[in-house]
C-alpha positions in Angstrom: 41.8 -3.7 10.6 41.0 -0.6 8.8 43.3 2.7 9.5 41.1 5.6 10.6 44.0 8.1 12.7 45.5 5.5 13.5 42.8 3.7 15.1 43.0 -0.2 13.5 40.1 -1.2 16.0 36.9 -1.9 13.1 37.7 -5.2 13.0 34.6 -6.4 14.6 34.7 -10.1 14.4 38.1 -10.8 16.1 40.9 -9.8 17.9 42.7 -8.9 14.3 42.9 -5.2 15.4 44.2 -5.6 18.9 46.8 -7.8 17.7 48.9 -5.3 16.0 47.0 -2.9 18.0 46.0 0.7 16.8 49.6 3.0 16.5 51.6 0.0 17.4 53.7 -1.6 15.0 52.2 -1.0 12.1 51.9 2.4 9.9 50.3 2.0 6.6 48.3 3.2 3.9 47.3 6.8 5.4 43.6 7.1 5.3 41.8 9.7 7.0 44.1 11.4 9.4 42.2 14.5 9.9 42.8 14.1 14.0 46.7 14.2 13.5 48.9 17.7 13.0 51.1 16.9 10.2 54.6 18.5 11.4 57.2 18.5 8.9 60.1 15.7 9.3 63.4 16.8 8.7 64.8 13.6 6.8 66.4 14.2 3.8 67.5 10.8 3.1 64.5 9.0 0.5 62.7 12.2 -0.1 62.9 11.8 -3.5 64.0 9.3 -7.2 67.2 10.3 -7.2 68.2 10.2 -3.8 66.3 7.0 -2.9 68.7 6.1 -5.8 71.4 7.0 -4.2 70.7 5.3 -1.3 70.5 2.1 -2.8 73.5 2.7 -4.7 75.1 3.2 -1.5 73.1 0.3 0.2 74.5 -2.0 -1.9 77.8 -1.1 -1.4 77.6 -1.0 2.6 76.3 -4.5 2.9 79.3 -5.8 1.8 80.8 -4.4 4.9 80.8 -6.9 7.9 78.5 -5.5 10.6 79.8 -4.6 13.3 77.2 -5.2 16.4 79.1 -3.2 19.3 79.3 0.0 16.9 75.4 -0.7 15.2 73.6 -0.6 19.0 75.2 2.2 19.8 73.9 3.9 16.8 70.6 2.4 17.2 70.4 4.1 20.3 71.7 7.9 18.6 68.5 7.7 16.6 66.0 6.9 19.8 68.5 9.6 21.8 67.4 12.0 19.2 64.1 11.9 19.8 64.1 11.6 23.0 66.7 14.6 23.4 67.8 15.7 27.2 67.3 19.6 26.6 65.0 21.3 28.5 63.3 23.8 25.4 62.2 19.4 24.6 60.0 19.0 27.8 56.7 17.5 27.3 57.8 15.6 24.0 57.2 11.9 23.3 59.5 10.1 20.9 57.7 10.3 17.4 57.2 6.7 16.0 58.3 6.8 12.7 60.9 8.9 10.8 61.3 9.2 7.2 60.1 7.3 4.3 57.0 7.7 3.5 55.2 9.1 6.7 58.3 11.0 7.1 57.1 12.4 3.5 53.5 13.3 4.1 54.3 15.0 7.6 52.8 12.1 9.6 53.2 12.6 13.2 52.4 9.9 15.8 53.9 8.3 18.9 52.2 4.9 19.8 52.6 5.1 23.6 53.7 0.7 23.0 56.5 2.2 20.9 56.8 4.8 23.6 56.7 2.6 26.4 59.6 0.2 24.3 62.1 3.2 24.2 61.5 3.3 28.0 62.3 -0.3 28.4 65.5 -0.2 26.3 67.2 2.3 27.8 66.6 1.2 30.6 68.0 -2.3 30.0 71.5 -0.2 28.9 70.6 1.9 31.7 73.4 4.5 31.7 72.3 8.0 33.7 71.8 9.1 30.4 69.6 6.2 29.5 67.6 6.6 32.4 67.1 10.4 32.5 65.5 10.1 28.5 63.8 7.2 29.9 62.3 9.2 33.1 61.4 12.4 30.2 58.9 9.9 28.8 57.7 8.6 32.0 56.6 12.2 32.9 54.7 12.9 29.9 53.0 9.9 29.9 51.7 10.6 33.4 51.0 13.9 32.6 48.9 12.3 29.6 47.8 10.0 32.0 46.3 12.3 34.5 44.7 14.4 32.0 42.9 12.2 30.1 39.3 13.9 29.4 37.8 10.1 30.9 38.9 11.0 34.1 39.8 7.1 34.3 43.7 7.1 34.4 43.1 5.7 30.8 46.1 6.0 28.6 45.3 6.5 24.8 46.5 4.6 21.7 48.8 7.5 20.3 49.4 10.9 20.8 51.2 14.0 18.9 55.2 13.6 19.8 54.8 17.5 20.2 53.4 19.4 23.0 49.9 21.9 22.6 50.8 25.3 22.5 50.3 26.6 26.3 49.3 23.0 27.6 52.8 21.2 28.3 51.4 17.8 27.0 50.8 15.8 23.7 47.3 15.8 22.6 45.6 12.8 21.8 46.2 11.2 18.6 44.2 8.0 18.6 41.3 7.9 21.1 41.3 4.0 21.3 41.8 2.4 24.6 43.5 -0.5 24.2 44.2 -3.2 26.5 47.9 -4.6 24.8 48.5 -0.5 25.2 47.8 -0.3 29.0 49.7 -3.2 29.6 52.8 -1.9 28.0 53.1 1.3 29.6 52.2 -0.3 33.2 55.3 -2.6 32.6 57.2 0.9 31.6 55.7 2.2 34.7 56.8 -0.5 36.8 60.6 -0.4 35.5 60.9 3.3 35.9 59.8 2.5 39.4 62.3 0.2 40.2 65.0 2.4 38.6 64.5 5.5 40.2 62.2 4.6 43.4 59.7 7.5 41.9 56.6 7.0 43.8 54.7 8.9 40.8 55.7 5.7 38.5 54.1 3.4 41.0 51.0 5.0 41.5 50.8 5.6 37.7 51.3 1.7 36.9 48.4 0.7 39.9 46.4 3.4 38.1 47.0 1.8 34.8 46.4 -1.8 36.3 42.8 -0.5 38.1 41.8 0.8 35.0 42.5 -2.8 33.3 40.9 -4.8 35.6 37.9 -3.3 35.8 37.5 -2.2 32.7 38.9 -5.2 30.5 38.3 -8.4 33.2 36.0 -11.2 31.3 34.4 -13.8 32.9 33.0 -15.9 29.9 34.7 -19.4 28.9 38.1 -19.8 31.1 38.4 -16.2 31.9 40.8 -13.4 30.6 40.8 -9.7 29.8 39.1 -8.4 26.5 40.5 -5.9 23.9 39.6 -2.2 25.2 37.8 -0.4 23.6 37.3 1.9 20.3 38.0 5.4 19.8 34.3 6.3 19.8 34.3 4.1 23.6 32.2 1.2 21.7 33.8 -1.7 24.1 35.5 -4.4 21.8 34.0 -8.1 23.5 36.6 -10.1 21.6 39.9 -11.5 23.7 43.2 -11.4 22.3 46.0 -13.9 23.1 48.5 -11.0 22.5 47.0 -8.7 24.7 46.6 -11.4 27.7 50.7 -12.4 27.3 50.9 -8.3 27.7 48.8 -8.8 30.7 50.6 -11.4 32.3 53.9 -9.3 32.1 52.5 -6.3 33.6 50.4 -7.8 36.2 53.6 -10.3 37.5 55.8 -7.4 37.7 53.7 -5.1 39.2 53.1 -7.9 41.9 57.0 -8.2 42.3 57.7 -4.5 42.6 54.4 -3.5 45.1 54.6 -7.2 47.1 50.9 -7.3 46.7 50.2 -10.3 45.3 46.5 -10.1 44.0 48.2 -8.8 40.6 49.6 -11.9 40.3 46.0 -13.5 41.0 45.5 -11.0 37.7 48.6 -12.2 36.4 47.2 -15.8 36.4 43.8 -15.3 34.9 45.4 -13.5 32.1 48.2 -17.1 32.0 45.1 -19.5 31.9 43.4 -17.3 28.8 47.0 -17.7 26.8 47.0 -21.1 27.3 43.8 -21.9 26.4 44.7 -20.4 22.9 47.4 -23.0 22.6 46.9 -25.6 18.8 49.7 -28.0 19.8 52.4 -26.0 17.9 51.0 -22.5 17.7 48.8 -20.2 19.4 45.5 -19.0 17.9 45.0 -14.9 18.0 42.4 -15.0 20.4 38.6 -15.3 20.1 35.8 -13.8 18.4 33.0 -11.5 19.7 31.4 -14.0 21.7 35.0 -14.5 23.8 35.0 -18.4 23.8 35.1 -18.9 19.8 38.8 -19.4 18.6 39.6 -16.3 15.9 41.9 -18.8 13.7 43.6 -17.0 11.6 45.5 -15.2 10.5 48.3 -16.8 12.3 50.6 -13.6 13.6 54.0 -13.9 14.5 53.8 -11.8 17.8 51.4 -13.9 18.9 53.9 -16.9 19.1 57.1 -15.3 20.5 55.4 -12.4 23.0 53.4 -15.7 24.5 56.8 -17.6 25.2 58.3 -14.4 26.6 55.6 -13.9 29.0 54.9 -17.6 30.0 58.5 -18.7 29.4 57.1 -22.4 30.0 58.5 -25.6 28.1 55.3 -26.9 26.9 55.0 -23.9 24.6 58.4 -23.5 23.8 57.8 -25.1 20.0 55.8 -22.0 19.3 59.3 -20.2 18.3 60.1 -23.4 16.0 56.8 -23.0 14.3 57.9 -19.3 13.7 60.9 -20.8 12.5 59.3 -22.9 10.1 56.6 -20.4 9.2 57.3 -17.1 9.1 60.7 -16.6 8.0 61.7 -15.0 4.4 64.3 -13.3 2.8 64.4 -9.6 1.3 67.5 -8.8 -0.4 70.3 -8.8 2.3 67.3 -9.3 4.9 66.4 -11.9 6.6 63.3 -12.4 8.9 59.7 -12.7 9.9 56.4 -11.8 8.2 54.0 -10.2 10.2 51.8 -13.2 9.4 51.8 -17.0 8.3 52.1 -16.0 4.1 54.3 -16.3 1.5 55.1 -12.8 1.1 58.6 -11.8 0.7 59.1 -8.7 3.0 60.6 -8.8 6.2 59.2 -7.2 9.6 62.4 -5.7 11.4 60.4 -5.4 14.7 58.8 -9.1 14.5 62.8 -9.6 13.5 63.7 -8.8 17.3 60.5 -10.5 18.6 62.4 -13.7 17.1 65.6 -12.8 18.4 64.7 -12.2 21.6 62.7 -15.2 22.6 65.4 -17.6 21.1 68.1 -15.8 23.6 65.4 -16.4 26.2 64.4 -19.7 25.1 68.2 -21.1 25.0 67.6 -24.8 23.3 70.7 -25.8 21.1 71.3 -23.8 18.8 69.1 -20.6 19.8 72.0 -18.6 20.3 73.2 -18.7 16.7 70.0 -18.3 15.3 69.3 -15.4 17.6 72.8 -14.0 16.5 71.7 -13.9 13.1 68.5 -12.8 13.2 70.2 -9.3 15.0 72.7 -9.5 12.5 70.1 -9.1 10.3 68.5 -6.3 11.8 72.0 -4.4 11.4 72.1 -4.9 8.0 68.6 -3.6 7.7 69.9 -0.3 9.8 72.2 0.1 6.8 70.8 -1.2 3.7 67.0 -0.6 3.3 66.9 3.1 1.2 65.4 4.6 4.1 68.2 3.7 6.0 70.2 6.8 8.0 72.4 3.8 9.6 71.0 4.6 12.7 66.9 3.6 13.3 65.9 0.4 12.1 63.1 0.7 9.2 59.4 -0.9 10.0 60.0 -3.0 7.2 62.3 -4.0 4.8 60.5 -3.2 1.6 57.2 -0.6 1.5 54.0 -2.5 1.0 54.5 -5.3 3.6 51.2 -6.6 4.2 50.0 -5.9 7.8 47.3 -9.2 7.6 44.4 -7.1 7.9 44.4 -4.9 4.8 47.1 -2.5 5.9 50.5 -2.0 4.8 54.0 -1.2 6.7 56.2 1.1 5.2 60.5 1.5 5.7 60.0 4.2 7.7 62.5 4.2 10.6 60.7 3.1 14.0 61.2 3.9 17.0 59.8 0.4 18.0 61.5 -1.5 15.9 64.6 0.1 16.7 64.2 -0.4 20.7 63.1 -3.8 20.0 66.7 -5.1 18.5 68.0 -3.0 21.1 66.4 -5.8 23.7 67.1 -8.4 21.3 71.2 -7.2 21.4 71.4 -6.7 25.1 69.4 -10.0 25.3 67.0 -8.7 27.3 63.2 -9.9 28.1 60.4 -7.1 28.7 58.2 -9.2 29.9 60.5 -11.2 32.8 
């Protein structure tokens, strides 16, 4: 997974790129980003020795304080409120992916349309009017992006520019990689906004979305499944990822609950056997290799395990979440939680943090609810205490240089997908049920 703007799809022997997907949760070392408009950030918390010292200073001192869960979702939800801001001069923005830090420093500008489709689905799992109307703003642009797409496909991209073009109304394309994990994500965003407002536009966007995945992304070889997308250069990618099928089988289920047209969940099931299929007695593999019936080993990825028993939510592979237990768990200063990937690194992954937390409110075995409960108390302490922190987003990671598993690194920026994702993980919801 090497990061060309920020396209992590030259893997070519596995599903190692699709796993953490081009522009979804992972930013790293900034290579060749000629496609993207750097836009300043207006941050001033890290941007620079002193005040990252500061910070720290100040970091140590707040972690003392007990967190307070009630008053740190609320926050959470301030930062993804700010970008994603209710005035009309702000029509035809996405919510920018990563604040501060060190993208924040070099002017990166990106939003992942997963970590756009995520802010979608936590507000509306709070679903205030005010939640629902931010959540709607996004839903329009990505439609609009949708619609326009030079493919003429109803093909939604990897990433875009959070701004607008000049003249145009929209984001332009950041990353030109067509992902199938991607699709999936903003169907199911589709599909919610549907059900929340009774848009027909949302409706017709996620059968749209779902066409283009089936016949796109459908593969017939070994038990069947959907492959990875394709790159930004529209070099199809023949290797299957187990992520990207889970993603599948959430999207495809709900769309067949909210349309009553049950040949998506036909779709829903070939993507169920594929997941299965990938199962190792106590873990699932990432997917396959080129050939789409080979087993791609490892790395062993953290998503992999938890997004699987959130979209399958079946008791034979329910010891998935112990193995990520077991295996993936580590300790950075006052944070605790998962790696990325099966290693002994000590950084922790705030967004793989609320994968955990999630699936272990879902899951519900003795003593699930504890360990789910400190896991998000976790993440709080993160919002406060990593020097990127503005007590508000929760950082990428909890220390810069957090290996990625394919030669990239995750910075403490603050993310807009990590910071939706312990919003599901406090209001225990399951974006894939």
């Amino acid at each position: 997974m090497t990061f060309t703007a920020p396209d992590r799809t030259t893997t070519s022997d596995g599903p190692g790129g699709a796993l953490l997907g081009p522009g979804r949760r992972t930013i790293l070392r900034i290579a060749g980003i000629a496609v993207l408009v750097p836009i300043a950030v207006s941050c001033g918390i890290g941007a620079g020795p002193a005040s990252a010292r500061e910070n720290r200073r100040g970091a140590q001192t707040r972690t003392r304080t007990p967190v307070d869960p009630v008053a740190a979702l609320a926050n959470a939800f301030e930062f993804l409120d700010e970008r994603t801001p209710l005035d009309p001069g702000t029509e035809g923005y996405l919510p920018r992916s990563y604040t501060g830090g060190h993208l924040g420093d070099i002017g990166y500008d990106s939003a992942s349309v997963y970590d756009c489709a995520l802010v979608v689905l936590a507000y509306l799992a709070r679903g205030t009017p005010d939640d629902v109307a931010r959540a709607t703003k996004i839903g329009d642009v990505l439609v609009a992006v949708q619609l326009a797409d030079p493919a003429g496909d109803s093909r939604l991209r990897s990433s875009y520019t959070s701004v607008p073009e000049a003249g145009v109304g929209r984001p332009r394309i950041a990353s030109t990689a067509t992902m199938t994990g991607n699709q999936a994500w903003v169907g199911m965003a589709f599909v919610r906004l549907f059900e929340h407002t009774g848009a027909p536009q949302f409706r017709d966007a996620a059968l749209r979305t779902a066409t283009f995945v089936v016949t796109t992304a459908y593969d017939a070889r070994g038990v069947g499944g959907f492959s990875g997308g394709s790159t930004g250069t529209g070099t199809p990618l023949t290797w299957r990822s187990t992520e990207h099928n889970a993603d599948c089988v959430g999207f495809f289920t709900q769309l067949a609950r909210a349309t009553g047209d049950q040949a998506w969940a036909a779709h829903a099931e070939t993507a169920r056997v594929f997941v299965r299929s990938m199962w190792q007695g106590d873990h699932f593999h990432v997917g396959t290799v080129n050939d789409g019936i080979t087993p791609n080993v490892s790395p062993i990825f953290e998503d992999v395990q938890t997004w699987t028993y959130l979209a399958l939510r079946e008791p034979a592979y329910a010891t998935s979440l112990d193995y990520t237990l077991a295996n993936l768990v580590t300790t950075d200063g006052p944070v605790r939680g998962t790696r990325v990937f099966v290693t002994d690194e000590k950084k922790v992954w705030l967004e793989g943090t609320g994968h955990l937390a999630c699936a272990l409110s879902t899951r519900a075995s003795r003593g699930d609810a504890a360990r789910a409960s400190a896991l998000r108390t976790s993440i709080w302490r993160a919002q406060v205490s990593v020097e990127t922190s503005d007590g508000r987003g929760i950082p990428a990671a909890s220390s810069d240089g957090l290996s990625s598993g394919e030669g990239d690194e995750i910075y403490t920026s603050l993310h807009t997908g990590a910071t939706a994702w312990a919003a599901l993980a406090a209001l225990e919801v399951n974006p894939f049920a």
